[in-house]
C-alpha positions in Angstrom: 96.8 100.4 112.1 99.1 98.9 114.7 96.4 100.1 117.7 93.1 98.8 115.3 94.7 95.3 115.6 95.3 95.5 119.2 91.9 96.8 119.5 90.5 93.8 118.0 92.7 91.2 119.7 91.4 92.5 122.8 87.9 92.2 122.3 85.8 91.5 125.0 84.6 88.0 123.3 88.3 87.0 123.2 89.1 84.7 126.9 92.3 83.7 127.6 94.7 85.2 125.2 97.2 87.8 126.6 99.0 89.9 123.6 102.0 90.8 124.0 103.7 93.8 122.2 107.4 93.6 120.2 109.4 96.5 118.4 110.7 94.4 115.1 113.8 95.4 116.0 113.9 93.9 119.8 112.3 90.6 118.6 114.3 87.6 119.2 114.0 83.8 118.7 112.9 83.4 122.3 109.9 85.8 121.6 108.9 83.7 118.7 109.5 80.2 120.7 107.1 81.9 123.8 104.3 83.3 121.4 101.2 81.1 120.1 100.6 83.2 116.8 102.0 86.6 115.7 100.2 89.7 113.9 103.4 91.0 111.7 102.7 94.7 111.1 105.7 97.0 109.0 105.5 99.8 106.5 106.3 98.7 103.1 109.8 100.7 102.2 110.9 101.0 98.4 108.1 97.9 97.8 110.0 95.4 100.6 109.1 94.8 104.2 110.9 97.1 106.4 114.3 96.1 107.5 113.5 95.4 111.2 110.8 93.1 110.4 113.9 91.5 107.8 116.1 91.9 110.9 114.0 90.0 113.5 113.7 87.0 110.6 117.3 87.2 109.6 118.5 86.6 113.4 115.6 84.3 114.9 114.5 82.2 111.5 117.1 79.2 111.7 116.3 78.9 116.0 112.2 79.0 115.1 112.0 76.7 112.0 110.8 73.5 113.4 109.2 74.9 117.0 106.8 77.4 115.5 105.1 75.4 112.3 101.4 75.5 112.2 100.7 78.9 114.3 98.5 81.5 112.8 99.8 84.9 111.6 98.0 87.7 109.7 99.6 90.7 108.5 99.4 94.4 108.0 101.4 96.5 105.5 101.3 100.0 104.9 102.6 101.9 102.1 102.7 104.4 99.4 103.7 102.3 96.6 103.1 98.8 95.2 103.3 96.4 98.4 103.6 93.1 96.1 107.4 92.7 96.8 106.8 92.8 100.8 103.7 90.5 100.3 105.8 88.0 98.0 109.2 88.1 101.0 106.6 87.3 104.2 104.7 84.3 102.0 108.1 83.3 101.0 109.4 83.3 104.9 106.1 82.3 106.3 106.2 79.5 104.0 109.2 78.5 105.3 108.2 78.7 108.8 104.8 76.5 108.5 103.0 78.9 110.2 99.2 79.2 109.0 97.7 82.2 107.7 94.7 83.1 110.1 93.2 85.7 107.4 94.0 87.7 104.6 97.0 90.3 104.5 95.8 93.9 105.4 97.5 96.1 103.0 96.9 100.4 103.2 98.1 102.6 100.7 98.8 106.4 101.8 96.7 107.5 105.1 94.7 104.3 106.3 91.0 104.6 105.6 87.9 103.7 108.2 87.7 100.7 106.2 91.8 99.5 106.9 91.7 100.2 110.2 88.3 97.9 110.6 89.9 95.6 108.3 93.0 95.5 110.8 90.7 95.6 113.8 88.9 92.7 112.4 92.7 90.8 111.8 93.3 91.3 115.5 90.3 89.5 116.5 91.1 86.7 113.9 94.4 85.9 115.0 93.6 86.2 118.7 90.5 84.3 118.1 92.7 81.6 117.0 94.3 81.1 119.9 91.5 81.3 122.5 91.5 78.0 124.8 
């Protein structure tokens, strides 16, 4: 999933966007501040975003809160069970933020299908396509 959306944020009808790549767990406010929009992607553990993608909120949310409102997101989740509780935390936080959802959430259950990964390639190019100059 994580490589689809790269794919389509680097589409060769995308100019002037350069994405940059960040392990949850090495994300920091600065990263947020320096970025124009963000593609979350985490696995959905025991029906909750994954606790590095809690992490990088819980230590950066407070610093970000007023500098980041109105940048587009998207999202992709994967998991084997019932996603609604990760869905329902990153509206809740994004919410908060004021950041602007670029496109619907791409959510895979079990092994992502041809049609995930195009719907994650397709998020990619949204996002990015939001930001072009």
């Amino acid at each position: 999933m994580f490589e689809a959306v790269l794919a389509g944020a680097a589409d060769p009808e995308i100019t002037g966007v350069e994405v940059i790549r960040r392990p949850a767990l090495s994300v920091s406010a600065s990263d947020f501040l320096d970025a124009d929009g963000y593609v979350l992607g985490c696995p959905v553990n025991l029906g909750y975003i994954a606790g590095a993608l809690k992490h990088a909120f819980d230590t950066s949310y407070y610093q970000i809160l007023d500098t980041t409102r109105g940048r587009p997101f998207g999202v992709y989740l994967h998991g084997n069970e019932g996603a609604e509780g990760a869905v329902r935390a990153i509206d809740s936080i994004t919410t908060g933020l004021g950041w602007t959802k670029a496109a619907e959430y791409v959510i895979a259950s079990n092994k992502p299908d041809t049609d995930a990964l195009a719907a994650c390639r397709e998020l990619g190019g949204v996002v990015a396509a939001h930001l072009m100059s």
